[in-house]
ROFIMAR-533499 format. One line per field, with one value per residue (C-alpha): residue number from 1; chain; x, y, z. Coordinates in Angstrom, 2 decimals, decimal comma, padded with zeros to 5 digits. Layout:
ROFIMAR-533499
n = [NUM  ...]
chain = [A  ...]
u = [X  ...]
v = [Y  ...]
w = [Z  ...]
END
This chain:
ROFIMAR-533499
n = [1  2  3  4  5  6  7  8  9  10  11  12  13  14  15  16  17  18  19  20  21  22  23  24  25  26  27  28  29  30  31  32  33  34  35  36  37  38  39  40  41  42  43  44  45  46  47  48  49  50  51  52  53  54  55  56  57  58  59  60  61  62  63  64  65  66  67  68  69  70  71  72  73  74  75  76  77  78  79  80  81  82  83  84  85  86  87  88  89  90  91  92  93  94  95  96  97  98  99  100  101  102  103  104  105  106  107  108  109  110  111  112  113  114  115  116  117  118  119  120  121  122  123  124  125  126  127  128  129  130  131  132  133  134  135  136  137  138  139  140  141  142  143  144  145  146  147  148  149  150  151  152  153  154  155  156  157  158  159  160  161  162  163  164  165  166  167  168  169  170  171  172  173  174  175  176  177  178  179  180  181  182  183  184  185  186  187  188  189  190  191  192  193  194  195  196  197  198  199  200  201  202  203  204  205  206  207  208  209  210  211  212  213  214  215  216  217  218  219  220  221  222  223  224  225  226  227  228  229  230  231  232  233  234  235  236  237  238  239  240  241  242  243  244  245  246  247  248  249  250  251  252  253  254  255  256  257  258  259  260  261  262  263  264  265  266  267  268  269  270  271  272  273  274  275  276  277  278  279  280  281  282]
chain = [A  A  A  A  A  A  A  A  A  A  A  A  A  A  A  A  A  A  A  A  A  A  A  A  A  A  A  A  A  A  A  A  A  A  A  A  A  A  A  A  A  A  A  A  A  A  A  A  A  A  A  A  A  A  A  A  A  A  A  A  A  A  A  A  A  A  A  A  A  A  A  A  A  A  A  A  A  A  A  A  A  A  A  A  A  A  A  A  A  A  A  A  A  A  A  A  A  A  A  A  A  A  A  A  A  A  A  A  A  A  A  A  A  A  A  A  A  A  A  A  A  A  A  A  A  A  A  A  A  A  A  A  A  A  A  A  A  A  A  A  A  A  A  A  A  A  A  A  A  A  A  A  A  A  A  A  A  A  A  A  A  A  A  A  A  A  A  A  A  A  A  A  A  A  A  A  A  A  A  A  A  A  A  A  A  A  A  A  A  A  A  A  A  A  A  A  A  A  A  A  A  A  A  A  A  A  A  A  A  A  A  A  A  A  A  A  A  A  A  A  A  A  A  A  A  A  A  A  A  A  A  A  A  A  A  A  A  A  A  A  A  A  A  A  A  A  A  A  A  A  A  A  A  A  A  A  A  A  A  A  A  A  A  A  A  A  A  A  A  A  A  A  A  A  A  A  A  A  A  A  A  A]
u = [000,00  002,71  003,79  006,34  006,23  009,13  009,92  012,59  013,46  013,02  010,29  006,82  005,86  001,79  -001,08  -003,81  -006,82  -010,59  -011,99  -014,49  -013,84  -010,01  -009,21  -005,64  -004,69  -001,70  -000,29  000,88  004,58  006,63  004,08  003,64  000,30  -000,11  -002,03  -004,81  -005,13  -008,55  -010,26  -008,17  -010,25  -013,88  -013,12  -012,30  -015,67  -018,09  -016,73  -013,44  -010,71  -007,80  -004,25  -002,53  000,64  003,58  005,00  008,68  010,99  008,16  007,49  008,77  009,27  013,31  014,61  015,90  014,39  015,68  012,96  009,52  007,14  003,41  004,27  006,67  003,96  001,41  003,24  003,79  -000,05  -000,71  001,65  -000,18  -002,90  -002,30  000,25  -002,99  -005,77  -007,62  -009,22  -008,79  -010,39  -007,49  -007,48  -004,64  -003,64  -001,99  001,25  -001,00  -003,96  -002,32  -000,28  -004,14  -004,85  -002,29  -003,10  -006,43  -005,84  -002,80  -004,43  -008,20  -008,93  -006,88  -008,74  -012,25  -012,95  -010,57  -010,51  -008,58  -007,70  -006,58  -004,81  -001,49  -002,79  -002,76  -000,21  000,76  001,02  002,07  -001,16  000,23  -002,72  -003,75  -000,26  -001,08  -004,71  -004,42  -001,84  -001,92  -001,43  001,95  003,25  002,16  004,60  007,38  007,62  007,70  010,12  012,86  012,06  012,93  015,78  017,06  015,87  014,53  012,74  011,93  009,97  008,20  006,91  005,63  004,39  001,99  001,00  -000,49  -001,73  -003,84  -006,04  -007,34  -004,89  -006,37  -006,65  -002,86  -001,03  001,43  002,53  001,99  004,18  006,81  006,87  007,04  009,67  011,95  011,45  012,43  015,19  016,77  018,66  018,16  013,83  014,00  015,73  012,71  010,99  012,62  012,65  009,17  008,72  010,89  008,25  005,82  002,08  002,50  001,95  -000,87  -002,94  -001,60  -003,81  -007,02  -008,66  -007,77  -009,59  -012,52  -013,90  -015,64  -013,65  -014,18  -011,89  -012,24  -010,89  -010,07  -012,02  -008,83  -005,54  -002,90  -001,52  -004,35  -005,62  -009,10  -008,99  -012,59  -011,45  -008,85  -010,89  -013,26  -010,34  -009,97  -013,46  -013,35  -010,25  -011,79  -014,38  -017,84  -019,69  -016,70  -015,80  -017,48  -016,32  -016,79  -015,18  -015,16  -015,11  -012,70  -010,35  -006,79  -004,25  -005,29  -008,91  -008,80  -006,66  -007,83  -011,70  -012,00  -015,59  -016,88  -014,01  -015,96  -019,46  -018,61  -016,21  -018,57  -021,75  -019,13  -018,06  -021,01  -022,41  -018,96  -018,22  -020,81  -023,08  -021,78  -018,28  -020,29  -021,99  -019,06]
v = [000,00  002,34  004,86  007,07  010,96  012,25  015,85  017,79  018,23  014,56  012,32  012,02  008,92  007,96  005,59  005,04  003,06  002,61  004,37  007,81  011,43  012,01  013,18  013,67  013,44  015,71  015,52  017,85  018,42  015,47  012,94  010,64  009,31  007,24  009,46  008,92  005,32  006,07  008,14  006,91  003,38  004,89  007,51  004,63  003,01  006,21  005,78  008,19  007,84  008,53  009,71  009,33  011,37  012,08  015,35  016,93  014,75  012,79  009,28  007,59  010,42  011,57  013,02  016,20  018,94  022,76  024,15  023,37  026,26  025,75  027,21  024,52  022,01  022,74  022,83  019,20  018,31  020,28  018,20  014,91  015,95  016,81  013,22  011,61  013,29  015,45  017,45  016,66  017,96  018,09  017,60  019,15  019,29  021,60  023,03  021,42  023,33  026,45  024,59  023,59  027,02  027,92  025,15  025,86  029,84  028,98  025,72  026,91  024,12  021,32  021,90  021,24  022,18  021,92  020,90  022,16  020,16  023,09  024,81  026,74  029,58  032,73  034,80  034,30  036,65  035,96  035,86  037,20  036,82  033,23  032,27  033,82  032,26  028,66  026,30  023,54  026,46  027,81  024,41  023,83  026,46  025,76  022,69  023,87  025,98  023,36  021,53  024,70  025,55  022,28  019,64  018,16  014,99  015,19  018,57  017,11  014,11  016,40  018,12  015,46  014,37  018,03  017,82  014,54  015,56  011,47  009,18  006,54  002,81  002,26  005,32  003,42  001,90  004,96  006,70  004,46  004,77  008,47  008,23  006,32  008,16  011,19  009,82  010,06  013,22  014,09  013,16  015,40  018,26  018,16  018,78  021,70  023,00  023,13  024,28  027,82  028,09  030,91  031,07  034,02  032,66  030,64  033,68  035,72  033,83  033,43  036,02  034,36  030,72  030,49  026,48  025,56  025,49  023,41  024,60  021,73  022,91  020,75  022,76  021,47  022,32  023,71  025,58  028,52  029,81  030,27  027,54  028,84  032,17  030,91  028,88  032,24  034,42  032,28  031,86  035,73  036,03  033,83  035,34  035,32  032,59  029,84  029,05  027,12  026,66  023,25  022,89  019,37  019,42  017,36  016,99  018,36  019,04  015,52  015,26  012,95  010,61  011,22  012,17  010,50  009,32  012,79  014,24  011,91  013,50  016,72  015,63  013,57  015,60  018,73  016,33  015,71  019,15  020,69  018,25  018,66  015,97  014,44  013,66  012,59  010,11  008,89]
w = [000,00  000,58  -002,26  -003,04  -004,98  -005,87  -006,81  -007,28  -003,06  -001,92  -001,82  -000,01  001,30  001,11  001,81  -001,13  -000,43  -001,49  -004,34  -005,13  -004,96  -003,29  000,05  001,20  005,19  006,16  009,75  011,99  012,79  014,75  013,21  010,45  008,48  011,20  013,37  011,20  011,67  013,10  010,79  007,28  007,41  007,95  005,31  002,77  003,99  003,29  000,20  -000,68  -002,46  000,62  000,39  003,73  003,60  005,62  005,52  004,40  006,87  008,35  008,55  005,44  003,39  002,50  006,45  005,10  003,07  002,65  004,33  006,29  005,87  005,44  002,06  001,01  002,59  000,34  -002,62  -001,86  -001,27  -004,14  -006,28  -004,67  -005,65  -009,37  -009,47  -008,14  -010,49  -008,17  -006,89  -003,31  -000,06  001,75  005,36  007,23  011,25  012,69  010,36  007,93  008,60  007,28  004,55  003,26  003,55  000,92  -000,98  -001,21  -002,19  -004,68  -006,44  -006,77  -009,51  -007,28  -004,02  -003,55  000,29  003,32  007,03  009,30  012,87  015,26  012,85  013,12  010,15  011,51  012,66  016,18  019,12  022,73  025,21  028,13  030,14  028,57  029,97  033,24  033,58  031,26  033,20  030,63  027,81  029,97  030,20  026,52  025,28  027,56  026,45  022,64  023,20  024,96  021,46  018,79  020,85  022,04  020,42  023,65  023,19  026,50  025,99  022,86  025,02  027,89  025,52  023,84  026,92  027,80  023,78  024,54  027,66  027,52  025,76  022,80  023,71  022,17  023,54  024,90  022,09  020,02  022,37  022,47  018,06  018,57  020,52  018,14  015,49  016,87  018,26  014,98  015,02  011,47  012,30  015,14  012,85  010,92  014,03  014,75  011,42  011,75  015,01  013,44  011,15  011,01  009,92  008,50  004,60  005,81  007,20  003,92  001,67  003,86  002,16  -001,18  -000,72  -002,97  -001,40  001,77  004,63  007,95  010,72  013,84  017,22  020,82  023,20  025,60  023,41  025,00  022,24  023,16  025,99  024,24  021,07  020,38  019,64  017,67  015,51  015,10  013,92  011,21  009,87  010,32  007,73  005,38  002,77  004,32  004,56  003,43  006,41  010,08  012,84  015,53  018,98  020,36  023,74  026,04  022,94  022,39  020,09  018,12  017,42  014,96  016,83  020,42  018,82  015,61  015,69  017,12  014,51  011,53  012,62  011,74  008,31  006,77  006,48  005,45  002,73  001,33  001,62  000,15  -002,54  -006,08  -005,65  -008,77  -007,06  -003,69  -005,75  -007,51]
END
């Protein structure tokens, strides 16, 4: 099942299973396709086409690349895509949420509708007071930080286990996997190349995507103090009435691992309510 794309950087690693209009997973940074192991399989079941991908220096994909922006990202999807025949609804997590932002604005006749999992596409600023008030989102960031400016493993472990408020069946083992990947040093520079990253070129283009957009927010991430908020500042960049906005409570960083059947509740109606009924049916 596994497949390779290359292009002229180094080459992405993917997943292609069942059959009907495409959809293309993208992970968040210090993952790999794996995190959707929940939600790939039912996706495949209602009937899509799905491309599970890992990311620049994820997974199985080549370990080093010249650069990790959300830019760079979705220039990749966006070549998956076209290699694969799109369109695609692309759903990205994370880093990925914004690269699917750009994909989305840059590729108009590639991308078909997007979902976002608490997405990193807006421009950042430092919530004093959130830090003050949200415990989990201080620690959150600490942690964060000991990885861009150290590398720490450590830190990046803490910092999952602040990012998943209530752990899947298999954490353990899913931890442990984690764990030895990024042991690599050259996996774990990919980390931090991404962690250096800025949304910036993600919340650039909001204004130009033309498709539905479905941004998905844990109502307990610990990357904001107020994920809600976040989530609304988004949809409020976007062109009126493209984007919505859903908050699952209880969830993190990782709906659609630590989520994934409250996560497919809210994907599959936007799916068939985003895609022309033509492609649904296909």
């Amino acid at each position: 099942m596994l497949q390779h794309l290359t292009t002229d950087e180094g080459t992405l690693a993917y997943d292609l299973t069942g059959t009907g209009p495409l959809v293309v997973l993208a992970h968040g940074m210090g993952d790999s396709r794996h995190s959707y192991r929940f939600v790939a399989p039912a996706l495949v079941a209602a009937g899509y086409r799905v491309a599970n991908v890992d990311l620049r220096g994820c997974g199985d994909s080549s370990p080093t690349w010249a650069s990790y922006s959300r830019t760079d990202i979705a220039g990749d999807l966006v070549a998956l895509v076209r290699h694969l025949g799109g369109p695609a609804v692309i759903v990205g997590q994370s880093i990925s949420g914004g690269a699917a932002t750009i994909a989305a604005a840059t590729a108009p006749d590639a991308i078909s509708a997007v979902v976002e999992l608490a997405p990193f596409t807006r421009k950042q600023s430092v919530d004093l007071v959130g830090l003050l008030r949200n415990k989990n989102h201080r620690s959150g960031a600490l942690q964060l930080g000991k990885v861009m400016t150290t590398g720490s493993l450590k830190g990046w472990l803490a910092y999952l286990d602040l990012a998943f408020p209530t752990k899947p069946a298999d954490w353990d083992t899913e931890r442990a996997r984690i764990q030895d990947t990024l042991a690599r040093p050259e996996r774990m520079a990919a980390l931090r190349g991404m962690t250096k990253t800025s949304p910036v070129d993600a919340g650039a283009q909001l204004a130009n995507v033309r498709c539905p957009v479905l941004v998905v927010e844990g109502g307990l991430d610990p990357d904001w103090a107020d994920p809600r908020a976040e989530g609304e500042r988004i949809v409020a960049d976007l062109p009126a009435g493209l984007g919505e906005l859903a908050v699952i409570d209880g969830a993190g960083h990782y709906p659609h691992t630590q989520t994934p059947d409250a996560l497919l509740a809210l994907v599959l109606p936007f799916l068939a309510r985003s895609l022309p009924q033509d492609a649904a049916r296909a």
